[in-house]
N, C-alpha and C positions, 0 to 999 in steps of 0.2 A: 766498486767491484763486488760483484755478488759470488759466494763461497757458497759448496754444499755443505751439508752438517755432515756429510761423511767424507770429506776430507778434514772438513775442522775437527772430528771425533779419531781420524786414522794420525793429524799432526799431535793432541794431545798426547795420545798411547804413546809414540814413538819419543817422546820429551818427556825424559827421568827430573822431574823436578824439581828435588833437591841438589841437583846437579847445576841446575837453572841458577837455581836462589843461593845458593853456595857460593858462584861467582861474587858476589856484592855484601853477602849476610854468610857472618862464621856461625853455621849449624854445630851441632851438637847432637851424637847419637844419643836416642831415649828408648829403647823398647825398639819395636818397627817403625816408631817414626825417629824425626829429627825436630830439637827444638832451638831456638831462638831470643835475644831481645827483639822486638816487633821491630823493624824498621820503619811500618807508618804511624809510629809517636814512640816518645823517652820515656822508658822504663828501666829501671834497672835489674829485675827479676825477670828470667825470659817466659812468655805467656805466648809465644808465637810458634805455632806448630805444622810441621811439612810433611805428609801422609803420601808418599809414593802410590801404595798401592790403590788409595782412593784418586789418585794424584790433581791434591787439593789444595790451599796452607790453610790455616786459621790461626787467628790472633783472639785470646780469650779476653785480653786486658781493650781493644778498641775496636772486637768486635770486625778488623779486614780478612776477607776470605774471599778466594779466588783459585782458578785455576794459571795453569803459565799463560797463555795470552790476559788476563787481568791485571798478572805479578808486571810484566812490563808493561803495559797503560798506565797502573798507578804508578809504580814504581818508578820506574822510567820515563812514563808521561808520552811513550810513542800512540801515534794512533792507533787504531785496530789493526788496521793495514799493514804497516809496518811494524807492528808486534808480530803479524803471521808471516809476514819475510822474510823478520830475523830466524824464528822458529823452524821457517821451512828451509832453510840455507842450514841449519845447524842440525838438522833431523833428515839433511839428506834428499828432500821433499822437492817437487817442484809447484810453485802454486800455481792454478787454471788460469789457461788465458782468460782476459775480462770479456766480458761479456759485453757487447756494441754496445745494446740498449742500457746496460746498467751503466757502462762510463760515460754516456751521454748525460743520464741522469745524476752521474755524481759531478759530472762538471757544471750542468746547471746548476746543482744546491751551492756547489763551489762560489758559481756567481752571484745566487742568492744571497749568501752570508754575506758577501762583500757590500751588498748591499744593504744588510739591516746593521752590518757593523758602519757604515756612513753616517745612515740615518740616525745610529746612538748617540754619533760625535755630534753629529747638528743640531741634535734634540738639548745635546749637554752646552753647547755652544751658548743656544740662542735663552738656556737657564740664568748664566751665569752674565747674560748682556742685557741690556735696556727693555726687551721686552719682557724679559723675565722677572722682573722687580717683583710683580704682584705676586707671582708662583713662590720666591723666595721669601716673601712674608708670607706666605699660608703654611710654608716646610719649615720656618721659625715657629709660627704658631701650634703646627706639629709637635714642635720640640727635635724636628730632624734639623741635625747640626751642618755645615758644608761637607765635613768629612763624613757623616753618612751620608749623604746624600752622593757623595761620590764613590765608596764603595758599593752602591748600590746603582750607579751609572745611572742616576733620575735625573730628568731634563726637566724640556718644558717646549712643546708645539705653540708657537703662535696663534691666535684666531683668526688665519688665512686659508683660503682656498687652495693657493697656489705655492706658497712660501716651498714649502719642504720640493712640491714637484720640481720648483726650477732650480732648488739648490742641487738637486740630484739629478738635472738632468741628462749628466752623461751615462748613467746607467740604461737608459731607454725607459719610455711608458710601462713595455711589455714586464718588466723585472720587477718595476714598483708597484704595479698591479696584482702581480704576481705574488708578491714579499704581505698584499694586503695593504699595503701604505696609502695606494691610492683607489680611489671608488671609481668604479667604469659602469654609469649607465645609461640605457643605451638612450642614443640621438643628442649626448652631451658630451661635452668634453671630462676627463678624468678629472678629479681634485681630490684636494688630499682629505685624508679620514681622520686625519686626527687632530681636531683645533681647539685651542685654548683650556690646555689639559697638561696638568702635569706629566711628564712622562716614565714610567717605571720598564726599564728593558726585561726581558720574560729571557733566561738563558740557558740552554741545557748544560748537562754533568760537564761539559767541556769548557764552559764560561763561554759558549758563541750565541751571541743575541740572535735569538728565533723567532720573536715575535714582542708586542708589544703592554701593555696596560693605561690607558690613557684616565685618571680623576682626574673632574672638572671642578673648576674653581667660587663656581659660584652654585645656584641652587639648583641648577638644568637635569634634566636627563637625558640619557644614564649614569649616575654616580661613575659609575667604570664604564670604560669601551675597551674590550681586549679585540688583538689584530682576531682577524678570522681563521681557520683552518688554511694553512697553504703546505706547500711541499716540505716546507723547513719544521710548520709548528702542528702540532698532532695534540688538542686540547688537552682529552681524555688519556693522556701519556705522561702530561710534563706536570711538575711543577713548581712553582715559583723558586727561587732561592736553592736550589737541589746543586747548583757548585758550590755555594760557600758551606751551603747544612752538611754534603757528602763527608770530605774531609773531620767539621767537628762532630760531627755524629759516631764516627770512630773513636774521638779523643772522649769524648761523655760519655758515647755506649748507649745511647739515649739517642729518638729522634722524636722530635713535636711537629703536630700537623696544627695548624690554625687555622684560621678561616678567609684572610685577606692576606694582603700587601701589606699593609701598616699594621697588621697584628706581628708578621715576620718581621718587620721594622724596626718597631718598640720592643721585640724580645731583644734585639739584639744591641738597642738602644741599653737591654737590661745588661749586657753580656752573655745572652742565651744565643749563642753561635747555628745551635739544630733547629732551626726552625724553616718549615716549609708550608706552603698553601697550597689548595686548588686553586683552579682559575674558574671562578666565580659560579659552577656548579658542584653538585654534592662527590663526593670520594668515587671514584671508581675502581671496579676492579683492580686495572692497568694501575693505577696509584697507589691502591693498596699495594699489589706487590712490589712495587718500587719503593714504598716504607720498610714493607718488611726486609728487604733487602739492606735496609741502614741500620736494622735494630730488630732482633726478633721482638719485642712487646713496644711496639711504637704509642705514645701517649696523643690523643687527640684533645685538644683543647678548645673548645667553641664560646662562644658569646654565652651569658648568663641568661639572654633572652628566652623567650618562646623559640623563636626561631630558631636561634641554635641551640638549644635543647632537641630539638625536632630534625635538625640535621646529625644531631651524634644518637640519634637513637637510627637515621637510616643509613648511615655507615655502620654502625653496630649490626642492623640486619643486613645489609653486604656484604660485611665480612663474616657473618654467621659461616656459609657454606666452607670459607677459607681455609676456617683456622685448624691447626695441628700440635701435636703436642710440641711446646716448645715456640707458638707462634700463634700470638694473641693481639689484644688489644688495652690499652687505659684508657680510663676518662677521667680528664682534670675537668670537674666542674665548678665553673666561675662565681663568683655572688651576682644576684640576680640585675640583670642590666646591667651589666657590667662585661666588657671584653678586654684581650692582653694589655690594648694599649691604655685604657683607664688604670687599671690593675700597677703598671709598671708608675703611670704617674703618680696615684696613691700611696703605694707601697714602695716602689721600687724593685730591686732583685728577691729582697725577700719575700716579699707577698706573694710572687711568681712562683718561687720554687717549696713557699709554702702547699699552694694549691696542686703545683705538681705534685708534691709529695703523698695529698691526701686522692690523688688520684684510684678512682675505683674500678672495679675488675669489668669485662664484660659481658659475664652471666651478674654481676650487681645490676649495672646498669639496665640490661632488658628485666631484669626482675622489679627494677622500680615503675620502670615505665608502663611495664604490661599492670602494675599491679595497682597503679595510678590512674590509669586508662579509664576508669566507670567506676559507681560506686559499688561494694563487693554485699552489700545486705543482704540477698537472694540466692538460693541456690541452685540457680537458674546463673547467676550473675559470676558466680564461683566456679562452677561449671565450664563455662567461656574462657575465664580466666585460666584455665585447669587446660584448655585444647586449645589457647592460643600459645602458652608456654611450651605445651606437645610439638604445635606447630612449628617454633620455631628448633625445638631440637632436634628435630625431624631435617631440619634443609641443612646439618653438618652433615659435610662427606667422609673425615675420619670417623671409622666403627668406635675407635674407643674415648676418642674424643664425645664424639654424640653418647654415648651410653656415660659417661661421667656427669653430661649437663642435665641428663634427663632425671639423674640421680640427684642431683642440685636442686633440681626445680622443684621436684616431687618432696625433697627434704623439707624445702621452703614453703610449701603449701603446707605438709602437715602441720608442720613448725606453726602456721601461720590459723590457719585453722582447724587442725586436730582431725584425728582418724576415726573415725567413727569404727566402732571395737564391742560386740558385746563382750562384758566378762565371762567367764568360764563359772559355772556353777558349780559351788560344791558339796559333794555329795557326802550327806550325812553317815556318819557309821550306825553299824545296825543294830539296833536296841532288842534287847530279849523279852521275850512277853510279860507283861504287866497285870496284875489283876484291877479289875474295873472296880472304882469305890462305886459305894450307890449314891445316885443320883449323878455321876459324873456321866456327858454324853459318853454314847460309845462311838469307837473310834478304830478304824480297821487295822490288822495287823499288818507292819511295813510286809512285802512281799520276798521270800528269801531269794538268795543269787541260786541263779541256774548254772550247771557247767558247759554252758554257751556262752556266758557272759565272763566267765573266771579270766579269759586274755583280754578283757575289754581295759583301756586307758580312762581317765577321768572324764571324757566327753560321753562314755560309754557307750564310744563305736571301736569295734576290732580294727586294731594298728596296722591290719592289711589290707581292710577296705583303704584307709586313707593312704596309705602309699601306694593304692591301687588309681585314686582317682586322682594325683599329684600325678602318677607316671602319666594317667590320659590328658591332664594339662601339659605335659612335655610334648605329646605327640601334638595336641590342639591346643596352641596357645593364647587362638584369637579368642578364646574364653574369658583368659585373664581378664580383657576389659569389659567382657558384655556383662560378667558377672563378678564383676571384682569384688563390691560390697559381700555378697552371701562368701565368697573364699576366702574373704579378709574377715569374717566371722566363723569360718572354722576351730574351732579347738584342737589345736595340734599339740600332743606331750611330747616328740621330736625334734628337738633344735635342731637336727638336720634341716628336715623338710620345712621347721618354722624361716629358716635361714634362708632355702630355697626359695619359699613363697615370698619372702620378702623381696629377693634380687629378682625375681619373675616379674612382681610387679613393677618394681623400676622399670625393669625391660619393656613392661607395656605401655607405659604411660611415654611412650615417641611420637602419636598424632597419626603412626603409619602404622598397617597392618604386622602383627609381629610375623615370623618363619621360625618352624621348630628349629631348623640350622642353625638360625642367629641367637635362640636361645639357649641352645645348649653351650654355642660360643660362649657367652655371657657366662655362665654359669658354670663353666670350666676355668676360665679367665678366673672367675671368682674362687676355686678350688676347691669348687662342689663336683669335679670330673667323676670320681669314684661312686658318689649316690646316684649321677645320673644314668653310669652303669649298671648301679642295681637297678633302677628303676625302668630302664629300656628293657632289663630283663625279666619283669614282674609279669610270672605268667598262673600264679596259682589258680586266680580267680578266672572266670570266664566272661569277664564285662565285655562288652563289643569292641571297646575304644581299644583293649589292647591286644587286638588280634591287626595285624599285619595287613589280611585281608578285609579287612572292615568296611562298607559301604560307607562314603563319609558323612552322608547325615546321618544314618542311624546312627554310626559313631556319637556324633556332637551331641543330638539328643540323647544317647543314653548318658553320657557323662553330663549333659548340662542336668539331667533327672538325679544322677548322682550326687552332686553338689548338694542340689536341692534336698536330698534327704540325708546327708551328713550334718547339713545345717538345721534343721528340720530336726532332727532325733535329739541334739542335749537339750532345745529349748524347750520342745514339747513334754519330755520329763520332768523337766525345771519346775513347768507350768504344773504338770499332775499331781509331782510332789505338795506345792503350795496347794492345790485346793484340795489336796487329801487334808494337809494338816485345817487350812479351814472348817473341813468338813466336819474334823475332831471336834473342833469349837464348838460348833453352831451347826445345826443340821438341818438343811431346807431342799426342797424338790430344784430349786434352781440350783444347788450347789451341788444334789445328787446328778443333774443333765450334765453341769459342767466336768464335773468328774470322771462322767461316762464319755463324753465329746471326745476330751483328750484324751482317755484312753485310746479310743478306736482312732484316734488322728496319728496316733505314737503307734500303735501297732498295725498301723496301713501303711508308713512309711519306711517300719523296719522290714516288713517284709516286701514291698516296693525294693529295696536295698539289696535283699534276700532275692532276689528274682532278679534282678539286674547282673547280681554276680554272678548268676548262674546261666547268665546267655541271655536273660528276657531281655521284656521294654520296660518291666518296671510298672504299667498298667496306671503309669500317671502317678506322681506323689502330691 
């Protein structure tokens, strides 16, 4: 029966749901909600919580949460169907007649099932009898014991054509074709697909075998043959072991994703109850959220190999886009060549829940990987590494999630290779005239301050120009990266605006174009709100960039000219100073050009500066 989402959304509203869960579970007023011992696992402190007005439950101790049609499925164990029956009978509701096409479809899946629940028993049949001799020495050699092997409902297909078709032949061709069991191609007769292969049933959340897993016994290929896509089994949906994992996933609060059949196998061979797999491709979406649904920070565990190493770095970048505060990833990684079910034989439980334990985050993991990826000698090499990291914190869709990794990475790089930073020079206090001994060179008198320079800071640029050209970074942020080095060399005496330049650049370093929008977000987030309002309002000066009406390039280029001689003005003094004092030393026509150079180079870019503030272009610095 197919239901709309706005009757499913009009029957939740109408069902008070601690009303629901009251029946069966003695709640307990707390605040606006109502809490609970958890009734899916024994606790004796109640950790289970019932939220009317979200109308939700949550259990904090195993991790079950659901709405009313959930609380009766698990609770109850009714189907979907008949959890919206009872609901709709008790809310007064009537539910929509079924729809032809949909109950034809649900009686076919009906008959489907009946069919891969046969072929389980056959498969388990013909395990445990004569032909299955050799399969049950390969599941000893396993170390899979009878009792797993039967909680895990593994057979064993003969190496026939025909075996399985004619034990089931009263289901018809068309079913067993359908179900995948048998192969129809054309101008031959059907025969079955799965021979002389152990058999492992594939089952969803309900425990109903949907499809198959067939390892061969000898050296052939394919290692594995899973059934194919049919009406019951949806690949990229399911995965392995997800009825027994559900349940303990709840009790641990923990869910493990591994790589196979026999890696879930051997966990559980461990006592590690949460374990699930794909089917024999890499994590998909659809899976991911069906982990995250067992566990918000699900642990993925892969082979020590290359290989798997190379598939938990591409489920790391699938789940990039996903993740949200609260809903992440781990990596247990394995010793090298090595996967769970080596691991459990070596070690046993411990070894297992050692590695779990040491499991590492997944901005760890994409930072090994990327930073692994090439050798880093060049800065060229660095560079790559610097806009692959971008890249990927760029493809999160949570704002504040993506601005924390971007903040990580960039951590990680300077960490890693340091920030290239001129120091601040400092400026000598002013010595009063000296008389010249003789024979000592002469040596020019330091110059005294002017009262244009009296509000100047230690950079000795006026603290309005730079909170003049910090506001035109607010406005143009895409500067930050074209010119990040000369701004990250500014001399700023303002912990504000030091504060700001630093959270600016985080913000830049995403791999995407910044927006003044998102950076003033950023930057109020940060609880720099109040600077950014002086700064929007910085109008003393006449620069272009922060006029309202500004042309946008002339905009960009005058503030990129500004940079340029904020940066420009303490080094070029720095410089003058030193080859004044050389000049003191030792007196030569090269050292009187270099003294002159810098001068005219330092008083073209103050006054560049000067002219900028005052409307110009600055006339190039």
């Amino acid at each position: 029966m197919s239901l709309s989402p706005q009757f499913l959304d009009e029957l939740r509203a109408r069902v008070t749901l601690s009303t629901l869960i009251g029946k069966s579970v003695k709640l307990t007023k707390a605040g606006r909600e109502y809490k609970a011992c958890c009734p899916f696992h024994n606790e004796k402190s109640p950790s289970f919580y019932v939220n009317d007005d979200k109308a939700f439950y949550h259990c904090f101790g195993c991790g079950a949460h659901g709405d009313a049609i959930r609380f009766l499925t698990e609770a109850k164990g009714l189907s979907f169907i008949d959890a919206v029956k009872e609901l709709a009978d008790g809310a007064g509701m009537e539910v929509p007649a079924p729809d032809p096409r949909a109950a034809q479809r649900n009686e076919q899946q009906a008959g489907l099932h009946d069919v891969m629940t046969a072929a389980a028993a056959w498969f388990e049949e013909q395990l445990a009898g004569i032909d299955g001799t050799q399969a049950r020495a390969y599941l000893e050699r396993r170390g899979i014991s009878a009792q797993l092997a039967k909680a895990f409902g593994i057979g064993f297909a003969p190496d026939s054509r025909g075996r399985l078709k004619a034990a089931l032949k009263s289901y018809g061709e068309g079913k067993l074709i359908e179900t995948g069991l048998l192969i129809l191609v054309e101008d031959k007769e059907p025969y079955d697909r799965f021979r002389g292969r152990v058999m492992i049933p594939i089952r969803d959340q309900r425990g109903r075998t949907i499809a198959f897993g067939g390892r061969i016994l000898d050296s052939g290929e394919p290692k594995y043959l899973n059934s194919p896509e049919t009406p019951l089994f949806d690949k990229g949906r399911t995965l392995f072991n997800i009825d027994r994992a559900g349940p303990a996933a709840r009790k641990a609060n923990r869910v493990i994703a591994v790589e196979g059949y026999m890696d879930v196998i051997a966990l559980t061979k461990a006592g590690i109850d949460e374990a699930v797999a794909p089917l024999g491709t890499a994590l998909t979406e659809q899976q991911l959220e069906r982990l995250w649904w067992m566990a918000e920070v699900p642990i993925l565990c892969f082979d020590g190999d290359k290989a798997g190493q190379k598939a938990a770095v591409r489920a790391a970048q699938r789940a990039l886009p996903m993740i949200a505060p609260g809903r992440t990833l781990r990596f247990a990684l394995l010793p090298g060549g090595q996967d769970p079910d080596d691991l459990v034989k070596s070690g046993g439980s411990s070894a297992v829940e050692k590695v779990l334990g040491e499991a590492i985050s997944l901005d760890e993991l994409l930072w090994r990987a990327e930073h692994e990826a090439q050798p880093l000698g060049t800065p060229e090499a660095r560079a790559g590494l610097r806009k692959r990291l971008g890249d990927l914190a760029a493809t999160i869709q949570d704002g504040d999630v993506r601005y924390q990794y971007q903040m990580e990475f960039r951590r990680r790089f300077d960490e890693q290779f340091g920030q290239a930073r001129r120091q601040p020079y400092e400026r000598r206090p002013f010595q009063p005239r000296q008389q010249r001994r003789p024979g000592q060179p002469w040596k020019p008198e330091p110059e005294p301050p002017l009262r244009a320079t009296h509000a100047v800071n230690q950079s000795g640029i006026e603290p309005r120009m730079m909170r003049a050209a910090m506001a035109g970074l607010l406005r143009y942020p895409a500067l930050l990266a074209e010119k990040n080095e000369l701004i990250g060399s500014l001399r700023i005496d303002d912990e504000a605006l030091v504060s700001l330049r630093t959270i600016a650049f985080d913000a830049s370093f995403s791999g995407v174009p910044l927006e003044k929008e998102s950076l003033e977000t950023i930057l109020r987030e940060a609880g720099l709100g109040s600077l950014v309002e002086e700064l929007k309002a910085t109008n003393t000066l006449a620069f272009s960039f922060l006029r309202g009406n500004a042309e946008y390039n002339r905009a960009v280029h005058d503030l990129s000219a500004t940079i340029d001689a904020l940066a420009a003005i303490p080094s070029l003094d720095a410089a003058l100073r030193e080859a004044t004092d050389r000049l003191g030393m030792e007196t030569s026509e090269a050292q009187w050009s270099e003294q002159q150079r810098l001068r005219e180079a330092l008083a073209d870019a103050r006054r560049a500066l000067t002219d900028l503030a005052q409307g110009g272009d600055g006339g190039g610095v």
